[in-house]
C-alpha positions as CSV (number, residue, x, y, z in Angstrom):
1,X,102.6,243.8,278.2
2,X,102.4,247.2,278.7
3,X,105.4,249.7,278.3
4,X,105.4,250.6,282.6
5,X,105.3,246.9,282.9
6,X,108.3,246.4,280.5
7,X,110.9,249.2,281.9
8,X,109.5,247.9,285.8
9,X,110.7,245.0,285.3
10,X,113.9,245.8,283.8
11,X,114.5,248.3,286.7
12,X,114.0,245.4,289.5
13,X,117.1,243.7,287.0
14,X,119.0,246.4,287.1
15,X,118.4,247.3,290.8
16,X,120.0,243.5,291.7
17,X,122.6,244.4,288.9
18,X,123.5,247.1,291.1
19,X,123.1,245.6,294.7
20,X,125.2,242.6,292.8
21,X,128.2,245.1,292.2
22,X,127.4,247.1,296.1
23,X,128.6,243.9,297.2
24,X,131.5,242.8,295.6
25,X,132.3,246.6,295.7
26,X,132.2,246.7,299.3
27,X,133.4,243.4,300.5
28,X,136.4,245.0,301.2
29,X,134.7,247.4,303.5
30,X,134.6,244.5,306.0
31,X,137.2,242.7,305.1
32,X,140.1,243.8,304.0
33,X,141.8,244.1,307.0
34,X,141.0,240.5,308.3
35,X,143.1,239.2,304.7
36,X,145.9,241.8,305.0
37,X,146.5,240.4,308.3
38,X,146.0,236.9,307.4
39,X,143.1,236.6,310.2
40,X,140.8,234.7,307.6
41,X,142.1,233.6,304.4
42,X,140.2,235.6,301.4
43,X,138.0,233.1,300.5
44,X,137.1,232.2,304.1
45,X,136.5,235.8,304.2
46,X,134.1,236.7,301.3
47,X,132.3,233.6,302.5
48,X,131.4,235.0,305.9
49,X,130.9,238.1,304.8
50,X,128.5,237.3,302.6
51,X,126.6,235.2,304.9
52,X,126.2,237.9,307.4
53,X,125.7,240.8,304.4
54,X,122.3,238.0,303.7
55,X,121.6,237.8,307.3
56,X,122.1,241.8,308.3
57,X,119.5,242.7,305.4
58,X,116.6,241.5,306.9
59,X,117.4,243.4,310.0
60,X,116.4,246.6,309.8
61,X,114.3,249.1,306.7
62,X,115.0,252.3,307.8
63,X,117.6,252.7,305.3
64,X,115.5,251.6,302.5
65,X,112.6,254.0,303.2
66,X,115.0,256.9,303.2
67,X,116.0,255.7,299.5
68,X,112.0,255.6,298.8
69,X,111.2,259.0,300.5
70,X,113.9,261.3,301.0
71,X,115.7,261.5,297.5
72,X,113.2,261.7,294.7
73,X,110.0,263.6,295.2
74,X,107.3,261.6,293.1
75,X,104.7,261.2,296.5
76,X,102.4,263.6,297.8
77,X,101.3,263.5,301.0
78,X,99.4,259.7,301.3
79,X,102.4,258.0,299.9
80,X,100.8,257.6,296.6
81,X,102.6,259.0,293.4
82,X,101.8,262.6,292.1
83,X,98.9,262.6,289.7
84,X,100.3,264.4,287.4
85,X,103.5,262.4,287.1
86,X,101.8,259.1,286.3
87,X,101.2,259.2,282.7
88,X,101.7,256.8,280.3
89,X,101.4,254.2,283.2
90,X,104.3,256.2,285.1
91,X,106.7,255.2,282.7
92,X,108.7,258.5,282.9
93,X,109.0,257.7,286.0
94,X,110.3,254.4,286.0
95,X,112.9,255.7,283.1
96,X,114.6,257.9,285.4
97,X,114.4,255.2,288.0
98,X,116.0,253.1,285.9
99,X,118.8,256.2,284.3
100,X,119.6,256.4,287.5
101,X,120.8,253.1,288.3
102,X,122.8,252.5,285.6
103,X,124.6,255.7,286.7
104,X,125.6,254.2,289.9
105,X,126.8,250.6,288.3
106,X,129.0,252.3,285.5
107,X,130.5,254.1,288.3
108,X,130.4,251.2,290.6
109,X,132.5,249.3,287.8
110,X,134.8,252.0,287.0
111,X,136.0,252.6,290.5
112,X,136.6,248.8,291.1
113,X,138.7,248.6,287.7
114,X,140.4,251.2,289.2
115,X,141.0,249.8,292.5
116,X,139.5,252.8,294.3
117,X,137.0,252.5,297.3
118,X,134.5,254.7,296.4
119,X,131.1,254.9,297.6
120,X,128.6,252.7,296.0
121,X,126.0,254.8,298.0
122,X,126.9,258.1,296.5
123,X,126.9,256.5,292.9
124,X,123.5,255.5,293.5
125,X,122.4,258.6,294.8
126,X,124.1,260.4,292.1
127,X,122.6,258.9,289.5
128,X,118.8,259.1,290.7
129,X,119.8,263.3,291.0
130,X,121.5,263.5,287.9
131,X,118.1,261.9,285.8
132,X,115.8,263.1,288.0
133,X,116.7,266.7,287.6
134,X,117.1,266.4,283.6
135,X,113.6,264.7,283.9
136,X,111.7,266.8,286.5
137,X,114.2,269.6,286.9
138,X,115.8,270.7,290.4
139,X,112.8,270.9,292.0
140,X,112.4,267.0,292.0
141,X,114.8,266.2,294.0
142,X,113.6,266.6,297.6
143,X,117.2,269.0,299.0
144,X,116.1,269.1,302.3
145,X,112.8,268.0,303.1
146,X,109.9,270.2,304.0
147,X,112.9,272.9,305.5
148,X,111.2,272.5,308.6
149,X,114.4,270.2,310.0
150,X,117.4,268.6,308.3
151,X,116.5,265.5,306.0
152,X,116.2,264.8,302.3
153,X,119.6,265.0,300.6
154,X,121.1,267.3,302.4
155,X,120.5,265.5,305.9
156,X,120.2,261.9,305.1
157,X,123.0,262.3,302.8
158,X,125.9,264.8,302.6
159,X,126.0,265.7,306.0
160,X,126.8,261.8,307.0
161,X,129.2,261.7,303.8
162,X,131.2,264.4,305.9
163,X,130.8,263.5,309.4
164,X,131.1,259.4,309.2
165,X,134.3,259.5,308.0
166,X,135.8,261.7,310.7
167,X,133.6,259.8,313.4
168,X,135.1,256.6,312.4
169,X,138.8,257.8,312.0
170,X,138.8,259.4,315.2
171,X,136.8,256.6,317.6
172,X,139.5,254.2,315.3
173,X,142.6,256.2,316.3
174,X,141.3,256.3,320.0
175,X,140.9,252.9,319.6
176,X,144.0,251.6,318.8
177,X,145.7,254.0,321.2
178,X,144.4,252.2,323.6
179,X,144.8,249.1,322.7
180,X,148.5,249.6,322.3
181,X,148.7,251.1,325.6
182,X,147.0,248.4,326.9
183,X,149.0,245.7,325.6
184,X,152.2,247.0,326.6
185,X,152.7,244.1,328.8
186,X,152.7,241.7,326.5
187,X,155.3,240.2,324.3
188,X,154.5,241.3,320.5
189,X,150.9,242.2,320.2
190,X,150.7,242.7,316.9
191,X,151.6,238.6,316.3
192,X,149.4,237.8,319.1
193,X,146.5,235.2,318.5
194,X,143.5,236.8,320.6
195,X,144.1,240.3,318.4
196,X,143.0,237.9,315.5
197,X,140.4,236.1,317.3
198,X,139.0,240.1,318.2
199,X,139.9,240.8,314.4
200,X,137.5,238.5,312.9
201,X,134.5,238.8,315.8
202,X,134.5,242.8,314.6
203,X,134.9,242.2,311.1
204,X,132.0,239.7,311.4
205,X,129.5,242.6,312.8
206,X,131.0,244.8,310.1
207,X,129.5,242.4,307.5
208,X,126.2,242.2,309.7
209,X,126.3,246.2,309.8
210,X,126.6,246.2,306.1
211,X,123.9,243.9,305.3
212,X,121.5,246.6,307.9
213,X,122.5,249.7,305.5
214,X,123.9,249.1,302.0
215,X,121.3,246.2,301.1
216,X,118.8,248.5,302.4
217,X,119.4,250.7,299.5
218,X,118.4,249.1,296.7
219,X,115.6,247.7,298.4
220,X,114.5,251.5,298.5
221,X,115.4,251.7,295.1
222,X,113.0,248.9,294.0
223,X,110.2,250.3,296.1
224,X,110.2,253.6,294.6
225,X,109.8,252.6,291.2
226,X,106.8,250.1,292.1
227,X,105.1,253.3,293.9
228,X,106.0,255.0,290.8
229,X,104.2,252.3,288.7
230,X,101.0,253.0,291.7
231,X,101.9,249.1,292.5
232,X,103.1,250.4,296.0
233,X,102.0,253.3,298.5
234,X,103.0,252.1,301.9
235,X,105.8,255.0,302.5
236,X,106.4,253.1,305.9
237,X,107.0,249.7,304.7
238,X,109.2,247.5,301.8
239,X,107.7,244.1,300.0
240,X,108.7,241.0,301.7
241,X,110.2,239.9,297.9
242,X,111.8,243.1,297.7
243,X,113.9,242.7,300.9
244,X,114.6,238.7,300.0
245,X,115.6,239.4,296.4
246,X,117.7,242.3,297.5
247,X,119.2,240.4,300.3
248,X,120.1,237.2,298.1
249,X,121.7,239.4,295.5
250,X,124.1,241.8,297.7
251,X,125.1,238.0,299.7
252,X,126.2,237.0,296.1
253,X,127.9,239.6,294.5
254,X,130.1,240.0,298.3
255,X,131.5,236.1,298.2
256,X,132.6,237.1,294.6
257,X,135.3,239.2,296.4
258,X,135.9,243.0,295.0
259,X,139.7,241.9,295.1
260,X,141.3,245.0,293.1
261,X,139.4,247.2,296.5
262,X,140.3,244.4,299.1
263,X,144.0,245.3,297.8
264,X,143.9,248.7,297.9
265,X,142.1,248.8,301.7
266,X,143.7,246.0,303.1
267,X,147.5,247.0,301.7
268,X,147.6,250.4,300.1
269,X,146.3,253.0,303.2
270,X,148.3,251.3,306.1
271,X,150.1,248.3,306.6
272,X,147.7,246.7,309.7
273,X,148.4,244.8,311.9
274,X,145.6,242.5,313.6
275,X,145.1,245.3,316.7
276,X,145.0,248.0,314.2
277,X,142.4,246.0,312.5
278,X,140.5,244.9,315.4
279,X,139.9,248.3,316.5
280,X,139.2,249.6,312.9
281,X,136.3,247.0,312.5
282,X,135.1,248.2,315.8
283,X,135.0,251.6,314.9
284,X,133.3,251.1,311.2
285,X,130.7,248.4,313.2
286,X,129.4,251.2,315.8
287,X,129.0,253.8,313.2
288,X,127.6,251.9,310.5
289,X,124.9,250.2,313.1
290,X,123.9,253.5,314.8
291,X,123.2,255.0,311.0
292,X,121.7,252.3,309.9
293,X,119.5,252.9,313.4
294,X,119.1,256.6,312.6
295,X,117.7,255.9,309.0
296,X,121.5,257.5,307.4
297,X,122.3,256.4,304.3
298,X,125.9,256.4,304.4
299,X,128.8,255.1,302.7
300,X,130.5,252.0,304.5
301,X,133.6,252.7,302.3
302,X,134.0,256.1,303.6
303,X,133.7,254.5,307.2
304,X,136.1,252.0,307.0
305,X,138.6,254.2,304.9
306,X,138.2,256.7,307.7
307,X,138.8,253.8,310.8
308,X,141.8,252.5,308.4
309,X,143.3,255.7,308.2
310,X,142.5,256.4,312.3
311,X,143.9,253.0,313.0
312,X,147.4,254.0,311.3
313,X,147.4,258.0,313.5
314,X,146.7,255.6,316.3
315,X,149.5,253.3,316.2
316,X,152.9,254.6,317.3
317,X,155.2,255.2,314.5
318,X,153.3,253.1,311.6
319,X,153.4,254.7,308.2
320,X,150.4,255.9,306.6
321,X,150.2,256.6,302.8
322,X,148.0,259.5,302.5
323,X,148.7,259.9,299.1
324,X,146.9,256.8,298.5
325,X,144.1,258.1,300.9
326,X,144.4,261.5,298.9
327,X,143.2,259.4,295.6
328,X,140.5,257.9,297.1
329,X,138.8,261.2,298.4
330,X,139.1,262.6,295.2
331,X,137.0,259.9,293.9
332,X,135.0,260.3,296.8
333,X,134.0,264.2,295.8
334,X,133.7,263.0,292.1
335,X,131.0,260.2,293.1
336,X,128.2,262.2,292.9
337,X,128.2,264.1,289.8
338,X,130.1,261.5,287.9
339,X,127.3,259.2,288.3
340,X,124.9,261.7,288.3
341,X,126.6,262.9,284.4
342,X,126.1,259.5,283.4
343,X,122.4,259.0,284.7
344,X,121.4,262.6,283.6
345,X,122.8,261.1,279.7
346,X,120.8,257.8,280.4
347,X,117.7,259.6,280.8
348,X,118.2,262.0,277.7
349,X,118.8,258.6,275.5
350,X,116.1,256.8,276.6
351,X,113.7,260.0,276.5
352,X,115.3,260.8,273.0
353,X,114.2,257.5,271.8
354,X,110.7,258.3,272.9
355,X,111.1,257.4,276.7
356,X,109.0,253.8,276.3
357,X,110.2,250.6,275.7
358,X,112.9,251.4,273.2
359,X,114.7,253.9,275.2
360,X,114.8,251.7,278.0
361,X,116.1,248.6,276.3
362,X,118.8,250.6,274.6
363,X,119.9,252.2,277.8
364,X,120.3,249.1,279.4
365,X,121.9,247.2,276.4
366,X,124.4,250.4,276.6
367,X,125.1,249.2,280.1
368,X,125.7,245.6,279.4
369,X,128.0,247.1,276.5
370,X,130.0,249.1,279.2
371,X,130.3,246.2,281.9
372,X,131.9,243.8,279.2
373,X,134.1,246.4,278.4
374,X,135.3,246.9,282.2
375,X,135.2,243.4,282.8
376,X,137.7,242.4,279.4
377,X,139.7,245.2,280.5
378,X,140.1,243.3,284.3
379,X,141.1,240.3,282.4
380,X,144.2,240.9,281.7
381,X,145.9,241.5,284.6
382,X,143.7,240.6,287.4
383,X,143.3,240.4,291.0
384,X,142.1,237.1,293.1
385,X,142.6,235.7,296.5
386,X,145.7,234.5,295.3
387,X,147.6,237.9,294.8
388,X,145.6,239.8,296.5
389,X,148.3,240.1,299.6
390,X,151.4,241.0,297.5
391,X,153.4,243.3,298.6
392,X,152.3,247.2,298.2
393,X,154.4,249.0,295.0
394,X,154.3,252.6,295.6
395,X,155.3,252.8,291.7
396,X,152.2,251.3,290.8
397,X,150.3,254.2,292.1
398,X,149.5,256.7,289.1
399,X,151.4,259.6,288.9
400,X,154.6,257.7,290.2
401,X,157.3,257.4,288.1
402,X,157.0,253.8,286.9
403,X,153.4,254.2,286.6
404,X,151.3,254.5,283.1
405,X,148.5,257.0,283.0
406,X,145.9,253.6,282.7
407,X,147.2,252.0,285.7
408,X,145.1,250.9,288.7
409,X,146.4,251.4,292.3
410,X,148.1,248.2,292.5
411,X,151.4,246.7,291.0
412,X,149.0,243.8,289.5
413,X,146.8,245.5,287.4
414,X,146.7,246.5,284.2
């Protein structure tokens, strides 16, 4: 077996590794609100939403073949890789490939220990900068496309990091407004039954939306290292195996259940109430489906944060924590280059180690190292479907005064 052969297929494990953690990371995304309302019980929940997160990748690929073309510049004009990037088999290639992704799962895990909703999109795309650019320099990463209109990073990217957000909070705000105003003629609609009938039909397309964009990315992901191997050259098209594989593992690692996030979206931002909820789902649904439409790799958990937090402005005189919110958009600016620190590392280990098989081994046994290392950590106080309602501590946040500098956002984590 050949040394490309050997780090491919360790980059198709790691790729599912990653859309594995994409799901359980952003269950909550579609979620969260349903369980903090008590619309679907959490495992009823993680259930459907994995169903439809299986379902809603099959959908649509426009997503994925922005991963494949509009990040890494290893193509020239045919779809076929760049001659003089395809020695040794493309192995480089596949190394930074493969760097890159375990940039965005170390983050990925990270953020979950930590209860934050980050963006598993911006890990991922962090980490495939940070090793492309210590393995082909700037000039690999395609910034904006030919320059003749806004794409590549730049427009597939940041610009949707900034915008979705906003898009969502505001249509959310609207939203609930209105439904409020609405249902002023009827007694207590925040207990009534048809706001949690509503609540789970729009957290249902959520998870359908989900499954249309996020599972699209590793798909992407997958592709570009097969046309990096020259196993691949169709720019306009993803492997039928590639879309099953990546389907089957996001559907998975979503009915585990990213509890410590559910908590933190579901109870930390907002306490919601099932109209709040209903029109938040709404909100995250339309922009996530027209993105998803447009080819925009976006972050779901900026969407939903930003319909959470709308759905709270919306509602007369509920409380919103913005501190909370404040924490998570931290990690949100931090996404990128944390990951992309860690992937850029990756790469210089495995190329220090000659770049073949042996630095690619040992960069991915580093990664199982860190992952059981999370994971112990989780284990000793952790989050299931059991706790995951409890009542939100605002001295478990860090930086409060009954808070230790370790702690997760939650008063059940270690």
């Amino acid at each position: 077996m050949t040394t490309a052969t050997v780090i491919l297929l360790l980059v198709v494990v790691v790729a599912l590794a990653f859309d594995f953690t994409n799901g359980f990371h952003d269950t909550a995304n579609a979620m969260a609100t349903s369980i903090a309302t008590g619309a679907l019980t959490p495992r009823t929940a993680v259930a459907l939403s994995a169903v439809l997160n299986l379902i809603g990748a099959f959908l649509s690929v426009e997503v994925a073949l922005t991963v494949t073309n509009a990040v890494v510049k290893i193509q020239d004009a045919s779809g076929a890789p760049r001659p003089e990037l395809l020695t040794d088999g493309g192995s480089g290639l596949l190394l930074i490939v493969l760097a890159g992704l375990i940039g965005g799962i170390v983050w990925n895990l990270l953020t979950w220990l930590l209860g934050l909703p980050s963006s598993s999109s911006h890990a991922l795309f962090g980490g495939l900068i940070g090793a492309t650019v210590v393995g082909l320099g700037f000039g690999g990463v395609n910034w904006n496309g030919d320059g003749s209109k806004i794409d590549g990073v730049v427009g597939k990217v940041m610009l949707p990091a900034v915008m979705a957000p906003l898009v969502a909070g505001l249509v959310a705000a609207v939203g609930t407004w209105l439904v409020y105003r609405i249902a002023r003629g009827i007694s207590g609609p925040d207990t009534n039954p048809g706001f949690r009938w509503g609540q789970i039909g729009s957290a249902s397309l959520v998870s359908l939306a989900h499954g249309t964009n996020d599972a699209q990315k590793t798909m992407g992901v997958i592709t570009l290292a097969l046309i990096a191997s020259g196993h691949w050259s169709d720019t306009e098209n993803v492997p039928f195996w590639v879309k099953a594989v990546c389907a089957v593992a996001i559907a998975l690692g979503t009915y585990l259940g990213g509890w410590r996030i559910i908590r933190t979206l579901g109870k930390g931002l907002v306490e919601i109430a099932p109209p709040q909820g209903m029109s938040a789902e709404g909100s995250s649904a339309a922009v996530i489906l027209v993105s998803s439409h447009m080819g925009l790799a976006l972050s779901t958990t900026h969407v939903a944060t930003g319909s959470i937090l709308g759905s709270g402005v919306g509602k007369p005189g509920a409380e919103v924590r913005w501190r909370v919110a404040g924490r998570m958009m931290a990690a949100w600016l931090i996404t990128i280059p944390a990951a992309g620190l860690v992937g850029a590392l990756m790469w210089v280990i495995g190329d220090l180690l000659g770049g073949g098989t042996l630095g690619a081994v040992t960069i991915t046994l580093l990664l199982v190292v860190a992952t059981v290392a999370m994971w112990l950590r989780s284990r000793r106080e952790p989050v299931n479907p059991d706790n995951v309602n409890d009542e939100w501590d605002p001295q478990s946040e860090p930086g409060s005064s009954g808070d230790r500098s370790d702690s997760p956002a939650s008063p059940t984590l270690a």
